[in-house]
Each structure stands twice: as structure tokens, then as C-alpha cells.
C-alpha positions as CSV (number, residue, x, y, z in Angstrom):
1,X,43.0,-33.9,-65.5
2,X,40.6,-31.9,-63.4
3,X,42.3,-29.0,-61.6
4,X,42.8,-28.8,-57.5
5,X,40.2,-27.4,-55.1
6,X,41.3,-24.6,-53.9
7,X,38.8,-24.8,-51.2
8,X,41.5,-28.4,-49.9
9,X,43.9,-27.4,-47.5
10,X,42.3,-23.6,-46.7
11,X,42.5,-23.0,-42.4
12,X,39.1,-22.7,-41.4
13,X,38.7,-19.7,-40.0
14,X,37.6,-19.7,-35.8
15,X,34.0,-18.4,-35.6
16,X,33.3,-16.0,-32.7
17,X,30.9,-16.3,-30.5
18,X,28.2,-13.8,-30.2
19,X,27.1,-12.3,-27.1
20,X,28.3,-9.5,-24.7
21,X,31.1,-9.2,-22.9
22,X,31.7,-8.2,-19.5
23,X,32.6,-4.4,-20.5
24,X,29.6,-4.1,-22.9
25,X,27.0,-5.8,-20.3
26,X,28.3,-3.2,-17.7
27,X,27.6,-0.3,-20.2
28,X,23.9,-1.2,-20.8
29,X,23.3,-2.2,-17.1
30,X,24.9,1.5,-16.6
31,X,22.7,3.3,-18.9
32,X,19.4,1.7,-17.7
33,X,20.3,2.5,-14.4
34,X,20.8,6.4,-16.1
35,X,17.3,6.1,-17.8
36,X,15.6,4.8,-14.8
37,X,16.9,7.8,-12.2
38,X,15.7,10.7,-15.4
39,X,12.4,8.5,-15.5
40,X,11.3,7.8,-12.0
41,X,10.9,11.7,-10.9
42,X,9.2,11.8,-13.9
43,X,6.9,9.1,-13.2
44,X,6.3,10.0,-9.4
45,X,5.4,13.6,-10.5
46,X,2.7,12.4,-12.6
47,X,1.5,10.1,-10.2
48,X,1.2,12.7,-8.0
49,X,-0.5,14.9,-10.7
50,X,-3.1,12.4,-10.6
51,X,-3.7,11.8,-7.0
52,X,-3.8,15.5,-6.6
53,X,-6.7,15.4,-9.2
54,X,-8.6,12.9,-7.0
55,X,-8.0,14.6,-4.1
56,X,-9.3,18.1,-5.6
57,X,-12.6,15.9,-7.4
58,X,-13.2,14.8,-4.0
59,X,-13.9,18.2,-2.6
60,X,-15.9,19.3,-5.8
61,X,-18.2,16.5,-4.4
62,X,-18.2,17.6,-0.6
63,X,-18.8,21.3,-2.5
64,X,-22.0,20.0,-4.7
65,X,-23.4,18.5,-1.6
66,X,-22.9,21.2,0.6
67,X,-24.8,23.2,-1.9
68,X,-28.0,20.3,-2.3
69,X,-27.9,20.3,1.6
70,X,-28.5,24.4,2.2
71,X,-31.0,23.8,-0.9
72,X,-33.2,21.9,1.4
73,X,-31.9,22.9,4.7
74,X,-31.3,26.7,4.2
75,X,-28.2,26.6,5.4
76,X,-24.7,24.9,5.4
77,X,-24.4,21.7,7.4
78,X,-23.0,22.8,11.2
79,X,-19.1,21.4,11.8
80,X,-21.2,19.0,14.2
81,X,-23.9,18.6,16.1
82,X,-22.9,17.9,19.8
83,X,-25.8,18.5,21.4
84,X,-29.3,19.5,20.5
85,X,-31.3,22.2,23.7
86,X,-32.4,20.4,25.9
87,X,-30.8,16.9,25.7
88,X,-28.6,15.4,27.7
89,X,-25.7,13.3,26.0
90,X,-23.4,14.4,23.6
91,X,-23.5,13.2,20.3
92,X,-20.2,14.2,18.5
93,X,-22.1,14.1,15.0
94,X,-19.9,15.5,12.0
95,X,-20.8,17.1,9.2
96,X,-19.2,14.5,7.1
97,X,-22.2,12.3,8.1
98,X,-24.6,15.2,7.6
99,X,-23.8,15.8,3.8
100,X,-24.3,11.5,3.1
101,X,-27.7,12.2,1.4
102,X,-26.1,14.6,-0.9
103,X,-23.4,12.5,-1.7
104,X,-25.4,9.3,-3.2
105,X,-25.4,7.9,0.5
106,X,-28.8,7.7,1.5
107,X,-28.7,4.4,2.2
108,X,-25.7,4.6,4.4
109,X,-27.3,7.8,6.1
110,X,-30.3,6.0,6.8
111,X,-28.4,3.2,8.5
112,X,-27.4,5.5,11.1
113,X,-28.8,6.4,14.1
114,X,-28.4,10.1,14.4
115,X,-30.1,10.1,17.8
116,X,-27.6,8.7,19.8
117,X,-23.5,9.0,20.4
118,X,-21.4,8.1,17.3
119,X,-20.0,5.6,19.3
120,X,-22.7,4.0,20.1
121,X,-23.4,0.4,18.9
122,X,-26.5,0.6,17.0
123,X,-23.7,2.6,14.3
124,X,-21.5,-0.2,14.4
125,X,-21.5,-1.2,11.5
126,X,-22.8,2.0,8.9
127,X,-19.8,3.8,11.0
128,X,-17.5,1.1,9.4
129,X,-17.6,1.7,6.0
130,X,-14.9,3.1,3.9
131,X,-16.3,6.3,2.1
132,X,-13.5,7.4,-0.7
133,X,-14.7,10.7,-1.1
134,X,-13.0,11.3,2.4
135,X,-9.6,9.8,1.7
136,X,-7.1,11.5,0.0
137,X,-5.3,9.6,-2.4
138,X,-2.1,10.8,-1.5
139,X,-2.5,10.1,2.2
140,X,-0.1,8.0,4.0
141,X,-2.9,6.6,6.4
142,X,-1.9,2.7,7.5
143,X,-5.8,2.1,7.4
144,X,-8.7,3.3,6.1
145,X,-10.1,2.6,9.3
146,X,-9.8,4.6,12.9
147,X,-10.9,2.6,16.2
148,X,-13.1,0.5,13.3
149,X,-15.0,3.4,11.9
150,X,-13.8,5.2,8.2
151,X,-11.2,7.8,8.6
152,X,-11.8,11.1,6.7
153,X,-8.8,13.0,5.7
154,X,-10.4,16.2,5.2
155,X,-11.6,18.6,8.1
156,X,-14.7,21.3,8.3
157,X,-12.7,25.0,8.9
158,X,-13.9,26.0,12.6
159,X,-12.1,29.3,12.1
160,X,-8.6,30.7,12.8
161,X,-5.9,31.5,15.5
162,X,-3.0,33.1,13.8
163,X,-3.9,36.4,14.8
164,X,-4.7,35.6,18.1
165,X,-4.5,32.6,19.7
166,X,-7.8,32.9,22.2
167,X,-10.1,34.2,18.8
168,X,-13.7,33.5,19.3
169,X,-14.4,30.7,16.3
170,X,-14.7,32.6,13.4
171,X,-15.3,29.6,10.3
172,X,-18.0,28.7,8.4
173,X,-18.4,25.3,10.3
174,X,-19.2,25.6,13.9
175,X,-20.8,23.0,16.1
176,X,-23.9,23.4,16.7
177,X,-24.5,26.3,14.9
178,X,-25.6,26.3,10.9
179,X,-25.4,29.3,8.8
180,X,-27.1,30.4,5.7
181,X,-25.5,31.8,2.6
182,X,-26.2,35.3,3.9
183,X,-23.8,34.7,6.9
184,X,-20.7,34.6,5.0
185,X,-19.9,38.2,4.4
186,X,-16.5,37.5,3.3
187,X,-18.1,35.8,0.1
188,X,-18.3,32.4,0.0
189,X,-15.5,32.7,-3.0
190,X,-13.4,33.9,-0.2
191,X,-14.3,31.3,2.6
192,X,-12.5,27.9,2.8
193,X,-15.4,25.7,4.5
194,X,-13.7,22.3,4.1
195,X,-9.4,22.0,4.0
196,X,-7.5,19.0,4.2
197,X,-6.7,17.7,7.6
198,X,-3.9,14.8,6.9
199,X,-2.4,14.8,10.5
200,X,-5.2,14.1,12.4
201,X,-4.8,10.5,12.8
202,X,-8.2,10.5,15.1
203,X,-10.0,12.0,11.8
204,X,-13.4,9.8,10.9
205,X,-16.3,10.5,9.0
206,X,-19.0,10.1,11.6
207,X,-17.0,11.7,14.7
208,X,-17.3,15.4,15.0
209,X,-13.8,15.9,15.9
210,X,-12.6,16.7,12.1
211,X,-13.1,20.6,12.4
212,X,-9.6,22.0,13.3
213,X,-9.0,26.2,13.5
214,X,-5.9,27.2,11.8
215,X,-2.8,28.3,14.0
216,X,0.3,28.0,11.6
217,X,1.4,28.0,7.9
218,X,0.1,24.9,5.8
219,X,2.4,21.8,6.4
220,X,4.6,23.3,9.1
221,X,3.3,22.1,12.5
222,X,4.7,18.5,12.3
223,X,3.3,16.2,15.0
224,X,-0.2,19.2,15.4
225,X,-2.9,17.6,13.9
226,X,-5.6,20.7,14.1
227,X,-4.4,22.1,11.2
228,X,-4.5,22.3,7.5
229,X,-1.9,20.0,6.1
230,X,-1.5,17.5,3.6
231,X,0.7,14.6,1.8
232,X,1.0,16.6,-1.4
233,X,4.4,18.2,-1.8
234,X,4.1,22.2,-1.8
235,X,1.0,22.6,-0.3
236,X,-2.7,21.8,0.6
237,X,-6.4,21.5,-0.7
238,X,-9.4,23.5,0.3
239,X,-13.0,23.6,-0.7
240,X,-14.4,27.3,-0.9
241,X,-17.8,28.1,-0.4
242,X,-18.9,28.8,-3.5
243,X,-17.7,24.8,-4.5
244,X,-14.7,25.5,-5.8
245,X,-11.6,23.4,-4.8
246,X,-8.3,24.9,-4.7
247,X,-4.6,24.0,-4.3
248,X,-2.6,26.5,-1.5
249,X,0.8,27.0,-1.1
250,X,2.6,26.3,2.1
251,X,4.4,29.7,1.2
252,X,1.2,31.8,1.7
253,X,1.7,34.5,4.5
254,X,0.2,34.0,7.5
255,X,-2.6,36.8,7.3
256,X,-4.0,35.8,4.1
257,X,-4.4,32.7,5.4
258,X,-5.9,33.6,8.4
259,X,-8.4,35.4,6.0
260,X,-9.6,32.8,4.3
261,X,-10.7,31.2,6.9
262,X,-12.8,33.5,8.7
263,X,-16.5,33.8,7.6
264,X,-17.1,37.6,8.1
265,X,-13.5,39.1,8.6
266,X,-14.2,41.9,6.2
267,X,-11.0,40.5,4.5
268,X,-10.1,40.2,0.2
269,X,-7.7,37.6,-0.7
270,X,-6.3,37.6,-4.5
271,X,-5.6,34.6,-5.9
272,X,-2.2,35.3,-6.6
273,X,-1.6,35.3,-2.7
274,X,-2.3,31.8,-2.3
């Protein structure tokens, strides 16, 4: 007689189902959200890191071709050439446009027409292009474009009025006026001839009006667009004379400042003020 199964008449046993409930869904959805508001500073400072990189490689550039432009000029590009003795119409010529061959654009240069206005329509269409090397990275510019000719987001340094407002111009870029390496007593190590210019909305490569003379701390004048400002948290870029590009403080005091921006002020500036 073979014995029962003991397995015969045994309650199956309900299986549960697998998966979250409400409770432990909430939990994970809460500590993503945690992970993602440690992350995302995080992530936005090294974004930032970068573009601040760009910005700074983009006025080595403008440094190495003001350099190739005094080697064959003698002297630094002007902050514009308005107009030349003896001729009538303005031109409103930047030195954005001047530095072009140096900076791999001698096609583009040669495109223009450097004897006329900016404005005028034979530089149509060479004003139109889109030159990266003169947009910062971290710009909030809508376009890349101003009144259909490429923006530049970087001005040449005319000179200063901090330490009084009706100072003759006293920068390394002037208009209509080029000076030689022996001109900047200050040191070209102590001379910003190129700073970034982020406010001035009318900023373009070819147009002559991106030289601005600095009148208040870096990124404090909201709404004045001649001065040096920028969309990087903390401070602002400038190219020296000598080619290097450095990141200033907004916290720098006013008279250092002012220094640095002056050709022949007679002025030292450490590094550890800026």
C-alpha cells in the first residue's frame, strides 16, 4: 500500500507580486531628485570651466596675431582706422578686421574692401561671416549676427576714465593712431590691449566701434556697454600685450584697474591685485 503524498491537500501558498510600491517609488524618485541638485552645480561649473578655456584660447589667438601684424607692420594694429589725411569719408575700420591675415583669414581679408565705409555694399557679404575667434562661448548674444554683419564680443582697450572722467585716451588701441612696441612704457606685460566687451550689443568685427575706455569695476555697469564685462561669473578676460590672456576679478580696486589699461601710466600692477 503505497504511502500518502504529503504534497495532496498542502494550501498553496499566494505568490507576491514583484515590483515597487507607492512608498518605495517615492524614495527613489526622491533621491534622484537629491543626486541631480548635488550634480547639476557640478556639471554647470565644468561647463563653464570649459567655455572659459575657449574664451581665454581665443585671445591667445587675437595675441599671436597681434604680434605677426607689428612683425610686418612695426607696430600694433590702431583700434580703427576712421579716416586716413586727406580723405574724405569715414571708414569706421576695426582692428578686428585688420588682424584677419594673421589669424588664417586671408581670404576673408581680401574679400574686403578696405577703401570704402564698412557699411558699404561691396562688404556685404565678407562682413557677414561668423568669425569664432570673436565670440565668447559663454556669451548670451541671441545671434551671431549684428545688423547682418558678425558680432565680436571682445573690444580693443582705448584707454581709461576712472580717474578722471575727461582723460585724454590713454590705451594701446587708438583710432587712427598705431604704436610700436617701444610705445608701451608700462610693459606690454602690464598693458591689457584687447578685454572682453559682452554688453555692447552693437559689437562687430568689421565696425570700429568695439574699442570702449574703462569707467567702472568689471561687470558692474549693467545696461553701459563701453566697458569691460563679461558672461563668466566672477570676472572678465583680457589679452596683455605681451600675448598673454588673463582672467580679472570683478573685485579688483578701481586704480589698478585703471592701470592696466593705460599704455604709459608709469604704473606696476602685481598679479595678486587682479
Amino acid at each position: 500500500m503505497s504511502s500518502p503524498d504529503p504534497r495532496r491537500g498542502a494550501r498553496r501558498r499566494p505568490s507576491r507580486a514583484v515590483g515597487f510600491t507607492l512608498i518605495e517609488l517615492l524614495v527613489v524618485i526622491a533621491i534622484i531628485g537629491v543626486l541631480v541638485a548635488l550634480l547639476l552645480p557640478a556639471v554647470q561649473s565644468a561647463r563653464e570651466a570649459a567655455r572659459r578655456s575657449r574664451c581665454l584660447n581665443n585671445l591667445r589667438q587675437m595675441g599671436i596675431a597681434l604680434h605677426g601684424y607689428h612683425d610686418s607692420a612695426r607696430s600694433f594694429p590702431p583700434g580703427g582706422w576712421l579716416r586716413r589725411p586727406g580723405e574724405p569719408t569715414m571708414r569706421w575700420l576695426a582692428w578686428s578686421a585688420l588682424l584677419l591675415p594673421n589669424l588664417e583669414q586671408s581670404a576673408l581679408y581680401n574679400g574686403l574692401n578696405l577703401a570704402v565705409p564698412f557699411n558699404h555694399h561691396a562688404n556685404t557679404t565678407a562682413a557677414a561671416t561668423v568669425l569664432e575667434v570673436y565670440l565668447c562661448p559663454s556669451s548670451r548674444r541671441e545671434d551671431d549676427r549684428v545688423d547682418g554683419r558678425g558680432a565680436c564680443d571682445y573690444g580693443g582697450m582705448y584707454g581709461e576714465r576712472i580717474t578722471s572722467p575727461n582723460n585724454p585716451p590713454k590705451g594701446a588701441m587708438l583710432y587712427d593712431r598705431a604704436f610700436p612696441i617701444a610705445a608701451i612704457r608700462d610693459g606690454t606685460s602690464q598693458t591689457i590691449f584687447i578685454a572682453e566687451d559682452s554688453a555692447w550689443g552693437d559689437g562687430q568685427w568689421l565696425y570700429a566701434r568695439n574699442v570702449f575706455d574703462q569707467a567702472f569695476a568689471i561687470n558692474r555697469a549693467p545696461g553701459f556697454e563701453n566697458d569691460l564685462r563679461s558672461d563668466h561669473p566672477g570676472g572678465a578676460q583680457a589679452l596683455f600685450g605681451d600675448g598673454s590672456a588673463r582672467f580679472l576679478r570683478e573685485t579688483i580696486a578701481l586704480r589698478p584697474l585703471a592701470a592696466l589699461c593705460t599704455r604709459a601710466g608709469g604704473e606696476i600692477v602685481s598679479a595678486d591685485q587682479y
